[in-house]
C-alpha positions in Angstrom: 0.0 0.0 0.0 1.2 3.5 -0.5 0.2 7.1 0.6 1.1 10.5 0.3 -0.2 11.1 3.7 2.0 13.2 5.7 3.8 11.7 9.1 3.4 13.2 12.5 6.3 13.3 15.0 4.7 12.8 18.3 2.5 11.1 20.6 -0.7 12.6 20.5 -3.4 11.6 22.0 -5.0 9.0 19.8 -8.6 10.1 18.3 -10.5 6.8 18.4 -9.0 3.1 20.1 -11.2 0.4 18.9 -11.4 -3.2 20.2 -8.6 -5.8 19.7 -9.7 -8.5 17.2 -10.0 -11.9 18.9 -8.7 -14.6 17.1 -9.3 -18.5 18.6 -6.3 -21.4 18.5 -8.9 -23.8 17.0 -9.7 -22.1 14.0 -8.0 -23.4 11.0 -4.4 -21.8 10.2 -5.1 -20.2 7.2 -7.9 -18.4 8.1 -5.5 -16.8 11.0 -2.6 -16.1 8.3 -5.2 -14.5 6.3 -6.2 -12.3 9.8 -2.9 -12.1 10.9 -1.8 -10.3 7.5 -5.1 -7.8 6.8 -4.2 -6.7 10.2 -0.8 -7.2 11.5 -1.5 -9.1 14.5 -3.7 -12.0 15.9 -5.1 -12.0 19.6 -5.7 -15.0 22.0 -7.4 -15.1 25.5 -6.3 -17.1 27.7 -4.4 -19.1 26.2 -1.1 -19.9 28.8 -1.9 -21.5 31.8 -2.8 -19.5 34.9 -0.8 -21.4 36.8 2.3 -21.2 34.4 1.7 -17.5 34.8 1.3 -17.0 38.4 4.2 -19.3 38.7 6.5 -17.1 37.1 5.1 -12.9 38.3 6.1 -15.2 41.7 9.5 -15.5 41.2 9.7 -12.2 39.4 8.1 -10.7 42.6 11.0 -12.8 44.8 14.1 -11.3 42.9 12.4 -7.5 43.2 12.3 -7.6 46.9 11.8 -5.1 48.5 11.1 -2.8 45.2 8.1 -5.1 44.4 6.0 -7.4 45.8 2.7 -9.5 44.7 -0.5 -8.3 46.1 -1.9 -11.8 46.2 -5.4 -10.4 46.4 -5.3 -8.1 43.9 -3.5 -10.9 41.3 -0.9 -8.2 40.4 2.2 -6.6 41.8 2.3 -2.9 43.7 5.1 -1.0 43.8 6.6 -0.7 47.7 9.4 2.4 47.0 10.7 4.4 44.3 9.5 4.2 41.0 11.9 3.0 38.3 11.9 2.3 34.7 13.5 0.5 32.0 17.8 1.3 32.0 17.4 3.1 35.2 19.7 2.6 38.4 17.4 0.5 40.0 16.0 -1.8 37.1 19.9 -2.2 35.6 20.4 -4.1 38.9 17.2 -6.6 39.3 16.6 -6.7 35.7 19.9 -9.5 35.6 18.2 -11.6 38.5 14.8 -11.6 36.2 16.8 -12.5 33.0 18.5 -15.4 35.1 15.4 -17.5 36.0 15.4 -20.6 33.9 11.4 -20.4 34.1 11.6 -17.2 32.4 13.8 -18.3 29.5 11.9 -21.2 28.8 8.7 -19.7 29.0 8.4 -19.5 25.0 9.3 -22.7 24.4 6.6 -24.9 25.8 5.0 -26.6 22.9 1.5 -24.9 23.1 3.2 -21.6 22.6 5.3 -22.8 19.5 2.6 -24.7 18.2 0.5 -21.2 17.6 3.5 -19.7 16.7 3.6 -22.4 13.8 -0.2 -21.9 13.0 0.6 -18.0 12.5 3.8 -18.8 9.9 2.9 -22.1 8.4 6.5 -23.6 9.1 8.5 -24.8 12.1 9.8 -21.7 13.8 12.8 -19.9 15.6 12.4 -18.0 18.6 14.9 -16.0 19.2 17.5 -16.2 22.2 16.5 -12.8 23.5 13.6 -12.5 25.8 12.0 -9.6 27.2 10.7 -8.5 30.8 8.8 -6.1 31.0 8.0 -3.7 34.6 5.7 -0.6 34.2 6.0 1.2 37.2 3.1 3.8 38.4 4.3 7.5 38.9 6.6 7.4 35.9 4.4 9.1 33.3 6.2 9.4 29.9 8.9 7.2 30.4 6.7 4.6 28.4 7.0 2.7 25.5 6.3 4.9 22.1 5.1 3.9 19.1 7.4 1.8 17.0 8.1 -0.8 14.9 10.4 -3.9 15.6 11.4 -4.2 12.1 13.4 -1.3 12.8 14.7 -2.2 16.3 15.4 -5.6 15.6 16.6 -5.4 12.3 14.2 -7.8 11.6 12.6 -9.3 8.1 9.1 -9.3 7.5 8.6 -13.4 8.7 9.6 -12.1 12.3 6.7 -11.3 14.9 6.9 -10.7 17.6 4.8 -12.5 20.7 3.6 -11.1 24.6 1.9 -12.2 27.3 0.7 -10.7 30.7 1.0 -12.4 33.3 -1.8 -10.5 35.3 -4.8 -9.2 34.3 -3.8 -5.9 32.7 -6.7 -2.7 32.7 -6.1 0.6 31.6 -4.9 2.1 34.4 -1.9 0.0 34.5 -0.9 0.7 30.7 -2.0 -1.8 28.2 -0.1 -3.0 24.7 -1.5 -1.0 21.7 -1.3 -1.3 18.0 -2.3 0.2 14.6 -4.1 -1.8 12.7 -2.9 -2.6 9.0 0.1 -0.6 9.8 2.3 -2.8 8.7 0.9 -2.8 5.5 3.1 0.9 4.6 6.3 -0.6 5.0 9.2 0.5 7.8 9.5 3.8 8.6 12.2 6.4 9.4 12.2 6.9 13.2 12.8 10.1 15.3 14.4 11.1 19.2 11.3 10.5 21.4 11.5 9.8 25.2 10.4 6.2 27.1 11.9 2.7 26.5 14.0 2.5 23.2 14.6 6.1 22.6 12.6 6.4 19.3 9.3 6.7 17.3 8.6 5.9 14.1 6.2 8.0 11.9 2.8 7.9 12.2 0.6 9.4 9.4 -2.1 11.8 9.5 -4.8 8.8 8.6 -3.8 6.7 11.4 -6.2 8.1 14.2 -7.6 4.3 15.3 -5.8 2.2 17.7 -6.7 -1.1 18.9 -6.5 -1.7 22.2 -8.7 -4.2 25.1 -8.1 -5.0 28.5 -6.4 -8.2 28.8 -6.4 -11.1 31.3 -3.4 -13.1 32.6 -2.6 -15.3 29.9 -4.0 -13.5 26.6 -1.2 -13.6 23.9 -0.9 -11.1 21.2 1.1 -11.8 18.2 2.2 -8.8 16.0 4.2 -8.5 12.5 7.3 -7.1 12.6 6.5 -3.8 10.6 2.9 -3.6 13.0 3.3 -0.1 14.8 3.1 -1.0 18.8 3.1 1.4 22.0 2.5 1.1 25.4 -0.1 3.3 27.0 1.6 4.8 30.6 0.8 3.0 34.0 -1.8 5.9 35.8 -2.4 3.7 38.6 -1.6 4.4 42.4 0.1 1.5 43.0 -0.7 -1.3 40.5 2.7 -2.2 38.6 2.9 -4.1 35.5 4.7 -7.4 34.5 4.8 -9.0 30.9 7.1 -11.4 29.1 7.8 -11.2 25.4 10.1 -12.5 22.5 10.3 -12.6 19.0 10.2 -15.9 16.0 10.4 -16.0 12.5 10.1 -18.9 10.0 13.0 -21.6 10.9 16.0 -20.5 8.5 15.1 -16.7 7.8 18.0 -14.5 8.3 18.4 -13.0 12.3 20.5 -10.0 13.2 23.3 -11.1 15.5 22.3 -8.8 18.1 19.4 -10.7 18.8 21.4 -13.4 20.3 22.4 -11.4 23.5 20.5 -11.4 26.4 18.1 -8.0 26.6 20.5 -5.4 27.4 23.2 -7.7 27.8 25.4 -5.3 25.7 25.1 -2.3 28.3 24.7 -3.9 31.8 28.0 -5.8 32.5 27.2 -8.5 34.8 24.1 -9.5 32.1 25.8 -12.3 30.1 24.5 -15.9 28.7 27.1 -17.5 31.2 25.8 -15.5 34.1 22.3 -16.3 33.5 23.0 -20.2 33.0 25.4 -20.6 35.9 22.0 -22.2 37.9 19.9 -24.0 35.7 18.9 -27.1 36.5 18.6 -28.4 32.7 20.9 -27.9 30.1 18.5 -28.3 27.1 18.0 -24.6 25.9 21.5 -24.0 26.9 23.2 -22.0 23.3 20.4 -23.7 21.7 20.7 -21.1 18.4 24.4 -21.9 17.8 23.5 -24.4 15.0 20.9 -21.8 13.6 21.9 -21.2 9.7 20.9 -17.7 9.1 22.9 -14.7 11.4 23.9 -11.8 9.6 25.7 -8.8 10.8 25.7 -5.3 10.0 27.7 -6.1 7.0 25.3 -8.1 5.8 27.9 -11.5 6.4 25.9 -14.8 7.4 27.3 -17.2 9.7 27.3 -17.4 14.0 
């Protein structure tokens, strides 16, 4: 699709949010590849285990003492001090403990997950090495995700999407995942300076007023394209923090940028490394498991681990 529409550089409030489109794992594959490409992502509820979920905002909740805790009550985390955000002073020193639990890591792999992830691409899949955390603090207002495209930050080719779960129920006080619809459908765009987590935005044209956006429960999975514009709405609450887990996949033997293979932010916080987050597994199955993957490139454009 093309348009002559002209790009604004901001975050503006958005005119209209709309619904998300719910999609069901038993419908038949190609009618979700047909969904998933009119509008650049598909959308499950409740589709990962409650159990699976509580399990792991637990162990989150352990390693964030005394920052965090879980309200048990409530089915959600609060915030007990000092707000913090992605890359600050506090997160750079719990995020390594979160990245190191061997729950967390695996998360992805379980066969459910990969299964839909194999209904959305038709194909066995990759999922790539780095996984994602996420904590949305309340009282940190702007500091939130803006609208971009992981095509751009991941260097990524159109077969990659990208997949998240909460792992609470998530309302709109406590800043929910958005996207624009059939975005992805005008190509990556050039990105600007903009403040929150990742330090751009990419364009957004004067057409794109409608967002799509629900209230999710603990366990909903949303699956996006790569070139699907994302954001996250900022956590208003009093005390109500945020925790969701994502990663990214692509069709097995489509080309990955090398710097997906770190660990998130394993290339800025020094203690964050593959061998510091294995030293206490108990299994050894997921260990380097994308050594033997045929398709890296680097910013040369040179295949090869």
């Amino acid at each position: 699709m093309t348009t002559t529409a002209s790009p604004k550089h901001n975050q503006a409030a958005d005119s209209s949010n709309e619904p998300l489109i719910i999609s069901r794992a038993d419908e038949s594959p190609k009618r979700l590849r047909e969904r998933f490409q009119e509008w650049g992502y598909l959308y499950f509820q409740q589709y990962v285990p409650a159990e699976k979920c509580n399990a792991l905002m637990q162990s989150f909740a352990d390693v964030l003492e005394p920052h965090l805790s879980l309200d048990k009550n409530a089915g959600h985390p609060v915030l007990n001090g000092d707000p913090f955000f992605e890359t600050d002073t506090i997160w750079d020193a719990v995020y390594p403990k979160m990245q190191s639990l061997e729950s967390f890591q695996r998360f992805f792999h379980d066969k459910p997950i990969t299964d839909l992830m194999e209904a959305v691409t038709g194909t066995d899949v990759f999922i790539y090495p780095m996984k994602m955390a996420r904590i949305s603090t309340p009282k940190k207002i702007g500091y939130e995700t803006p609208p971009h495209q992981d095509a751009h930050s991941h260097h990524a080719p159109p077969t990659m999407a990208g997949i998240w779960v909460p792992l609470h129920d998530v309302d709109a006080q406590m800043g929910r995942l958005k996207l624009l619809p059939q975005s992805h459908k005008r190509g990556v765009r050039p990105v600007h300076e903009a403040a929150g987590v990742g330090g751009v935005q990419c364009e957004i044209y004067e057409d794109e007023t409608t967002w799509h956006v629900s209230d999710v429960k603990q366990g909903d999975v949303i699956i996006f394209h790569s070139a699907c514009i994302h954001k996250a709405e900022p956590n208003t609450a009093n005390k109500a923090a945020r925790f969701s887990v994502d990663t990214r996949f692509c069709d097995y033997g489509a080309p990955v940028f090398v710097t997906n293979l770190d660990p998130h932010h394993g290339w800025r916080i020094d203690d964050l490394s593959w061998e510091s987050i294995y030293e206490d597994w108990q299994n050894d199955d997921l260990k380097y498991y994308w050594q033997d993957y045929p398709n890296f490139f680097d910013q040369f454009g040179q295949g090869g681990f």
